[in-house]
Backbone as a printed PyTorch tensor [residue, N CA C, xyz], in Angstrom:
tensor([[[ -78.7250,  -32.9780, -122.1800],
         [ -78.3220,  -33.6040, -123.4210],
         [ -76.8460,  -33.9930, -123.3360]],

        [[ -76.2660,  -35.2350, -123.6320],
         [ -75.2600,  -35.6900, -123.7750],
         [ -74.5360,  -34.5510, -124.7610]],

        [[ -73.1690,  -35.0550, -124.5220],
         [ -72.4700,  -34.8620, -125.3760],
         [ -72.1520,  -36.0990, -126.3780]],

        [[ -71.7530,  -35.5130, -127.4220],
         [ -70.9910,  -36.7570, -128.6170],
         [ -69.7120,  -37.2860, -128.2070]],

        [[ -69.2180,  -38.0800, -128.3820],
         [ -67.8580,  -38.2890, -128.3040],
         [ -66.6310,  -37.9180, -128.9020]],

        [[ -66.9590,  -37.7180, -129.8370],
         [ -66.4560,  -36.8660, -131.0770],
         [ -66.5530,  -35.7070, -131.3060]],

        [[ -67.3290,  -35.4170, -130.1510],
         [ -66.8950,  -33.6880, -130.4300],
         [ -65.4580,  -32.8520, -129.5490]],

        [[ -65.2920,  -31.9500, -130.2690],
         [ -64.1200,  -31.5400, -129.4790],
         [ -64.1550,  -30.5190, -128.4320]],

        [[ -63.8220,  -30.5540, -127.2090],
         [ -63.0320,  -29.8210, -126.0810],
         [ -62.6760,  -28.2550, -127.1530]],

        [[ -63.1040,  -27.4630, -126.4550],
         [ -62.4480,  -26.4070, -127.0210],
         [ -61.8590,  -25.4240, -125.7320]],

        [[ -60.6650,  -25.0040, -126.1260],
         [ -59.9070,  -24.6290, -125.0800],
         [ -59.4930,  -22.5990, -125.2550]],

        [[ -59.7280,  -21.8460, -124.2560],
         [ -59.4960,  -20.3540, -124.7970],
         [ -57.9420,  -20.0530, -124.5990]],

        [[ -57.0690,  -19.7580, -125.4110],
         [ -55.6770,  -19.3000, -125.1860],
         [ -55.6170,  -18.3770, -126.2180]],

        [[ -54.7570,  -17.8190, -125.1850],
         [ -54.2540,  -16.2450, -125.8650],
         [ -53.7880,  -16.0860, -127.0080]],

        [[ -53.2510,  -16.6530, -127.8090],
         [ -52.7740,  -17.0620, -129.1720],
         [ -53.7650,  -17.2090, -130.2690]],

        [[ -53.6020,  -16.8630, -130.9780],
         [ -54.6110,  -16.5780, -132.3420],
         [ -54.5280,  -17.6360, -133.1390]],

        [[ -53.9720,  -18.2880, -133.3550],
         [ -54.2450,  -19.3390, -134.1900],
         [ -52.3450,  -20.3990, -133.5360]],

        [[ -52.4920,  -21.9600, -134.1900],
         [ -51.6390,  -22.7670, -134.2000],
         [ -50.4370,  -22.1780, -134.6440]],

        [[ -50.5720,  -21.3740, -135.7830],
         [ -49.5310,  -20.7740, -136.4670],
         [ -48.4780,  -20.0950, -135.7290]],

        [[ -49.5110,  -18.8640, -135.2080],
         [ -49.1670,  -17.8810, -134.1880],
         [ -48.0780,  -18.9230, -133.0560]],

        [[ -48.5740,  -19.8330, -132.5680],
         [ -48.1450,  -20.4000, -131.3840],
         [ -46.4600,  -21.2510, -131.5360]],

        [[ -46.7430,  -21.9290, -133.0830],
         [ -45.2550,  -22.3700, -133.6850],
         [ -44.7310,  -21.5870, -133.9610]],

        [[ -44.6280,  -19.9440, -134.2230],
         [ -44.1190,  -18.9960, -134.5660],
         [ -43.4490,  -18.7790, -133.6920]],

        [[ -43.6560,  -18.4940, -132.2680],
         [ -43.1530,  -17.8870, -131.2170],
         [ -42.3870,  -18.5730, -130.5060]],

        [[ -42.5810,  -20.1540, -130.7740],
         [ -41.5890,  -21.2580, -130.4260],
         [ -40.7270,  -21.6050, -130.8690]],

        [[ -40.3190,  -21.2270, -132.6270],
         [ -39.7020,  -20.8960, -133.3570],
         [ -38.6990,  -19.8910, -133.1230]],

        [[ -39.3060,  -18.7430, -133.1490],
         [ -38.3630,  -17.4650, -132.3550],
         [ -38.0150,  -17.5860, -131.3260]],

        [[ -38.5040,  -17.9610, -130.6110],
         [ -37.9360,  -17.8400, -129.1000],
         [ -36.4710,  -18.6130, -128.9340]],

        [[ -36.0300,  -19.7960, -129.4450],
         [ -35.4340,  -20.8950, -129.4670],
         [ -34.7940,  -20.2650, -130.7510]],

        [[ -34.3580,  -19.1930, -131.3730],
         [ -33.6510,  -18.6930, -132.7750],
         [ -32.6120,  -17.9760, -132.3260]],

        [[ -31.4260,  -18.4170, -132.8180],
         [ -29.8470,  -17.5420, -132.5590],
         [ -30.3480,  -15.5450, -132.6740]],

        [[ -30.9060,  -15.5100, -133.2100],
         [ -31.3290,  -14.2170, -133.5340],
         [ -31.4400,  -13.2060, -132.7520]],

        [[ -30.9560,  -12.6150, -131.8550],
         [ -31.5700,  -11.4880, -131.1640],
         [ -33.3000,  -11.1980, -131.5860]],

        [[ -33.3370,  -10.4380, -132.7230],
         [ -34.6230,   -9.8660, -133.1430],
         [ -35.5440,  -10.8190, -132.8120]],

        [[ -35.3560,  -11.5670, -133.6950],
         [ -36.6690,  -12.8540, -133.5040],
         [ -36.8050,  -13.1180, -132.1310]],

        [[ -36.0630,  -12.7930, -131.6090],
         [ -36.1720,  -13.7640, -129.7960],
         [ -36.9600,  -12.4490, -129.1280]],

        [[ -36.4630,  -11.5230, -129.2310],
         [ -37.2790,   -9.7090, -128.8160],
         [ -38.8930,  -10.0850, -129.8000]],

        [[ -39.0720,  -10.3810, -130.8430],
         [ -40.2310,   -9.9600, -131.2950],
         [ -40.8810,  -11.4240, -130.8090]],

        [[ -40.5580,  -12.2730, -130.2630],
         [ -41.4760,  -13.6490, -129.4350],
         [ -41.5490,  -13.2330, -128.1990]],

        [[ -40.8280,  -12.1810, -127.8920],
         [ -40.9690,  -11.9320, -126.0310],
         [ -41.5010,  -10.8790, -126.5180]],

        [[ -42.2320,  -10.0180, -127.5050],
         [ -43.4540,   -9.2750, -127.1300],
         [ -44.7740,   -9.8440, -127.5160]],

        [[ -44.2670,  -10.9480, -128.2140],
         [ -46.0460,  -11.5130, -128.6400],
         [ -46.4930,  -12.0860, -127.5400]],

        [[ -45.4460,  -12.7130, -126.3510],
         [ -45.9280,  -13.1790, -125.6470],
         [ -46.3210,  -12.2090, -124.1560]],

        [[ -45.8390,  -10.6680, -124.3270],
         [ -46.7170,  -10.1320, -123.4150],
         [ -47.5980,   -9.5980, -123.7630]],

        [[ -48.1050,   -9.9760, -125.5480],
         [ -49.4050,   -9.5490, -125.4030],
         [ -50.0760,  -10.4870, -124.5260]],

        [[ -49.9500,  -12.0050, -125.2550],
         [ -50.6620,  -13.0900, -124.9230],
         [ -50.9300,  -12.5320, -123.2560]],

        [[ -49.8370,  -12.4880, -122.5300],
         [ -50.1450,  -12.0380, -120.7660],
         [ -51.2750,  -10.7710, -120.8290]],

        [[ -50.9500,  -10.2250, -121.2870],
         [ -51.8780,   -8.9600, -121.3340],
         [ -53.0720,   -9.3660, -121.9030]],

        [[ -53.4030,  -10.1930, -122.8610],
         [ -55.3150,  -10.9510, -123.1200],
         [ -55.3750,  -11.8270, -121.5670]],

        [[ -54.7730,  -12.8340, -121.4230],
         [ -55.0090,  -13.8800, -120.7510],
         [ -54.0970,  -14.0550, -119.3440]],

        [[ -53.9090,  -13.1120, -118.8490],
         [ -52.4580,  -12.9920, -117.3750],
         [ -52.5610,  -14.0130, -116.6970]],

        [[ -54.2730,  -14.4080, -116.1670],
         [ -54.0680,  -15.1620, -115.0200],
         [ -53.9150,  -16.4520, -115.5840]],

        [[ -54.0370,  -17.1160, -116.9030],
         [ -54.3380,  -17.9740, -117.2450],
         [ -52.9160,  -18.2890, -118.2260]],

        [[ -52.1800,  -17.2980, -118.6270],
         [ -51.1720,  -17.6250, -119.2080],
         [ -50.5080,  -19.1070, -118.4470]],

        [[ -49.6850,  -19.9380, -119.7390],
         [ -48.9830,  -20.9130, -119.2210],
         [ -47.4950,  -20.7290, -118.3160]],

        [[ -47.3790,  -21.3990, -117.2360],
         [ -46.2910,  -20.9620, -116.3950],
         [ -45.4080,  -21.4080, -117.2110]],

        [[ -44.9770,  -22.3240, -118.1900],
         [ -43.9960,  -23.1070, -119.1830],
         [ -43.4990,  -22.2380, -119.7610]],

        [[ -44.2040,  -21.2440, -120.5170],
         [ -44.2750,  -20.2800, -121.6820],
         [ -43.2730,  -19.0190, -120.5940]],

        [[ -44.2070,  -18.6050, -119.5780],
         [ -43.5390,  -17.3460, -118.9330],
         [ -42.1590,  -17.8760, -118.2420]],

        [[ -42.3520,  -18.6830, -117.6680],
         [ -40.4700,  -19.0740, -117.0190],
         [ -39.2750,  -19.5950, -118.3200]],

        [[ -39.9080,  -19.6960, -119.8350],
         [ -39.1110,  -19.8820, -120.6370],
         [ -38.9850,  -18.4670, -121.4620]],

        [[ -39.9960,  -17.5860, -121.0200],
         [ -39.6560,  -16.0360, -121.7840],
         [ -38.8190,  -15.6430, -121.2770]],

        [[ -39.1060,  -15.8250, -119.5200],
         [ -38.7050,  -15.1930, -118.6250],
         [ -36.8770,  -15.3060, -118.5920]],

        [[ -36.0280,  -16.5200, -118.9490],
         [ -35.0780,  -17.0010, -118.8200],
         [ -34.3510,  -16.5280, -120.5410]],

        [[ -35.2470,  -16.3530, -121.6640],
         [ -34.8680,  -15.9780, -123.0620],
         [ -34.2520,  -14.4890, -123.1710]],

        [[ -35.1330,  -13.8250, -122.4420],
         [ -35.4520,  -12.4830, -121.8050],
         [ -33.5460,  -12.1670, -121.3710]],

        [[ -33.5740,  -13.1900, -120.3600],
         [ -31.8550,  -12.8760, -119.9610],
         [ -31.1290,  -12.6290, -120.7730]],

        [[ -31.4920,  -14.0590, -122.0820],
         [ -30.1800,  -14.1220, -122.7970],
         [ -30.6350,  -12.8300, -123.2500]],

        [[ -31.3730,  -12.3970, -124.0510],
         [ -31.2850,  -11.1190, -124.8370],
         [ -30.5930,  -10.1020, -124.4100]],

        [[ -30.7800,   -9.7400, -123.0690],
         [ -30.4880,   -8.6570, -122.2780],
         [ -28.7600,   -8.7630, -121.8210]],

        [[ -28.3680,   -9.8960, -121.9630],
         [ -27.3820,  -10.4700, -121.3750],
         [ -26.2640,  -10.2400, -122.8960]],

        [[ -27.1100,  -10.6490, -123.8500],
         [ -25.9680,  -10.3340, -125.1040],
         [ -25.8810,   -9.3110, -125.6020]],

        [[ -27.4110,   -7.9590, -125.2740],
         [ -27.2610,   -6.8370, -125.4890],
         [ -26.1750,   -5.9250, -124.7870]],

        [[ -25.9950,   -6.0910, -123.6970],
         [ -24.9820,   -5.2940, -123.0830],
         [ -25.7930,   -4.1280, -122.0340]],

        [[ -27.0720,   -4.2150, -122.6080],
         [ -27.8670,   -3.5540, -121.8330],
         [ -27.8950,   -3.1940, -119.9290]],

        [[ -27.1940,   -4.2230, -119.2030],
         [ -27.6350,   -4.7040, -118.1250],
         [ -26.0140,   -4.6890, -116.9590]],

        [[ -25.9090,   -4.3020, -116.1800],
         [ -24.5170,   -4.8010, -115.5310],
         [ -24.7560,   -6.1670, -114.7120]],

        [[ -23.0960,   -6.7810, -114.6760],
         [ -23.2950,   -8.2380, -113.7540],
         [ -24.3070,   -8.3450, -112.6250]],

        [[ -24.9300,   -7.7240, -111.7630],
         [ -25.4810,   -7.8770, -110.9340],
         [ -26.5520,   -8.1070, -110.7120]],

        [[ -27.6730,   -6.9100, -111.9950],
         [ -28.6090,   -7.1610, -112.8300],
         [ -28.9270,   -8.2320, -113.0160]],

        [[ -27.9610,   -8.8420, -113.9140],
         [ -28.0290,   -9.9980, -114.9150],
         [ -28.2140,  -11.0640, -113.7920]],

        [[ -27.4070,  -11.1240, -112.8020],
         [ -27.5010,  -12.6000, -111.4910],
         [ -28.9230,  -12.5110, -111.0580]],

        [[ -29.4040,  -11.4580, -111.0960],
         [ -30.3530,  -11.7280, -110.2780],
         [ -31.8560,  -11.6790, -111.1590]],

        [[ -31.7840,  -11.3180, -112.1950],
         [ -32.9680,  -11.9750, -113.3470],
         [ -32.6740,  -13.0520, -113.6350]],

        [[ -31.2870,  -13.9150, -114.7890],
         [ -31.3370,  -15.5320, -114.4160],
         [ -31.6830,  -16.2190, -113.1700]],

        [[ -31.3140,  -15.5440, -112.1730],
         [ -31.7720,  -16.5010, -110.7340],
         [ -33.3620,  -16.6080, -110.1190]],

        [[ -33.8100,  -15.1560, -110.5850],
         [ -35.5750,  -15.2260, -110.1890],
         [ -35.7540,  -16.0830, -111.6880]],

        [[ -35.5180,  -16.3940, -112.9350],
         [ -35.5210,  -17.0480, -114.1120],
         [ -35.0560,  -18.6850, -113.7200]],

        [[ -34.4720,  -18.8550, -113.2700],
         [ -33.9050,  -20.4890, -112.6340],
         [ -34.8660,  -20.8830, -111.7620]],

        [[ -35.0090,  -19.9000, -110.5190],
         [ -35.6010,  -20.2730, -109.3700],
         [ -37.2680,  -20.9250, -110.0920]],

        [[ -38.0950,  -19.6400, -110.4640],
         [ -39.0860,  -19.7060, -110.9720],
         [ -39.0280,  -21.0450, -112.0400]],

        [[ -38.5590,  -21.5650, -113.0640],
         [ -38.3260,  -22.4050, -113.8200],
         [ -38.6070,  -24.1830, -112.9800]],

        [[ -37.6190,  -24.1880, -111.5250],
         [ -37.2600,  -25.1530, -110.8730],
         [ -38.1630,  -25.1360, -109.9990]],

        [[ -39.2730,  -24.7690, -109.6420],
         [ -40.4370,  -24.3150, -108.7600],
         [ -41.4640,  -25.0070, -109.4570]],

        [[ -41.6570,  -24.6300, -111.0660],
         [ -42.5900,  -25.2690, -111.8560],
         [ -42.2850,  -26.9400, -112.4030]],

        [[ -40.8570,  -27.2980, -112.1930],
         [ -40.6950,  -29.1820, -112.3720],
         [ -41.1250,  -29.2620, -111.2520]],

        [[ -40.9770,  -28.7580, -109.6840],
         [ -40.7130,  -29.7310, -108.6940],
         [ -42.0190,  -29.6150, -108.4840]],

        [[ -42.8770,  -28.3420, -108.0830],
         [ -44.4630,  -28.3850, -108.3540],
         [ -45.2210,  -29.6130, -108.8870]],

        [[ -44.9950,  -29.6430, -110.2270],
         [ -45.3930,  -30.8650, -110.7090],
         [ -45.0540,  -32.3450, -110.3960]],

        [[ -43.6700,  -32.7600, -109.7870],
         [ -43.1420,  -33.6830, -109.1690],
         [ -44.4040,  -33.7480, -107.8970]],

        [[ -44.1630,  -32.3960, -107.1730],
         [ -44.9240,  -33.0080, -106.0420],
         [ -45.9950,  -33.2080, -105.5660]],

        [[ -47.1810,  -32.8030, -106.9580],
         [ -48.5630,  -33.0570, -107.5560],
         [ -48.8000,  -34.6310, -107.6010]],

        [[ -47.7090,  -35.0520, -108.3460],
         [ -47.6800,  -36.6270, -108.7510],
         [ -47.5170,  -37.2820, -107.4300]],

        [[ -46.5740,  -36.8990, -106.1830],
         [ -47.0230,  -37.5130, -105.4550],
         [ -48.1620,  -37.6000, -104.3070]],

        [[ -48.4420,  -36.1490, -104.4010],
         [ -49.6290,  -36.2920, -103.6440],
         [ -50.7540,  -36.9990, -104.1320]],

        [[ -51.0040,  -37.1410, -105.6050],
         [ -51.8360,  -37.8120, -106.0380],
         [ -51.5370,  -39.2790, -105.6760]],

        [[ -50.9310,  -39.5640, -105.4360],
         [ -50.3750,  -41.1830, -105.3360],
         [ -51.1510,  -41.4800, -104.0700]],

        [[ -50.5950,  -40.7440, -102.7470],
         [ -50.7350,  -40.8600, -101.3540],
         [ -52.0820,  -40.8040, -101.1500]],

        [[ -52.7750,  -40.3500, -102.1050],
         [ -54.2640,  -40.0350, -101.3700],
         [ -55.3750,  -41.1790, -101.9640]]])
């Protein structure tokens, strides 16, 4: 049996509703300490429902938020800190060029 055209794609992500998902994009991206700590645990639940499937976008932008927090807490000494922004950069610049070099393999073939 066909499908309709009009019907919709339904997709499984870890996130509970649209709400949930502008919430955490909201916080994450908020001057706030708190708010930025309580979006970097919703989002290890999300890892913890969905790990393998989590978005790499989402984790290399926790992953790099994560710094600042830790970085304005005081929590962490200089050395620490170089080397979580840098696995946070590295990882980040892995996922543009990835995709850069998707686009061209698709081209070539």
């Amino acid at each position: 049996m066909k499908k309709k055209s009009s019907e919709k794609r339904r997709h499984v992500v870890a996130w509970a509703n649209k709400a949930e998902w502008d919430q955490v994009l909201e916080y994450l991206y908020s001057k706030d300490s708190a708010l930025q700590r309580f979006a970097l645990q919703r989002i290890s639940a999300w890892r913890g429902r969905y790990a393998s499937s989590s978005p790499v976008a989402v984790d290399c932008t926790a992953d790099l938020v994560r710094c600042q927090v830790l970085d304005r807490s005081g929590q962490l000494d200089g050395e620490d800190l170089v080397l979580l922004y840098g696995a946070g950069l590295v990882r980040f610049v892995n996922l543009i060029t990835e995709r850069q070099q998707g686009r061209t393999a698709l081209r070539f073939c």
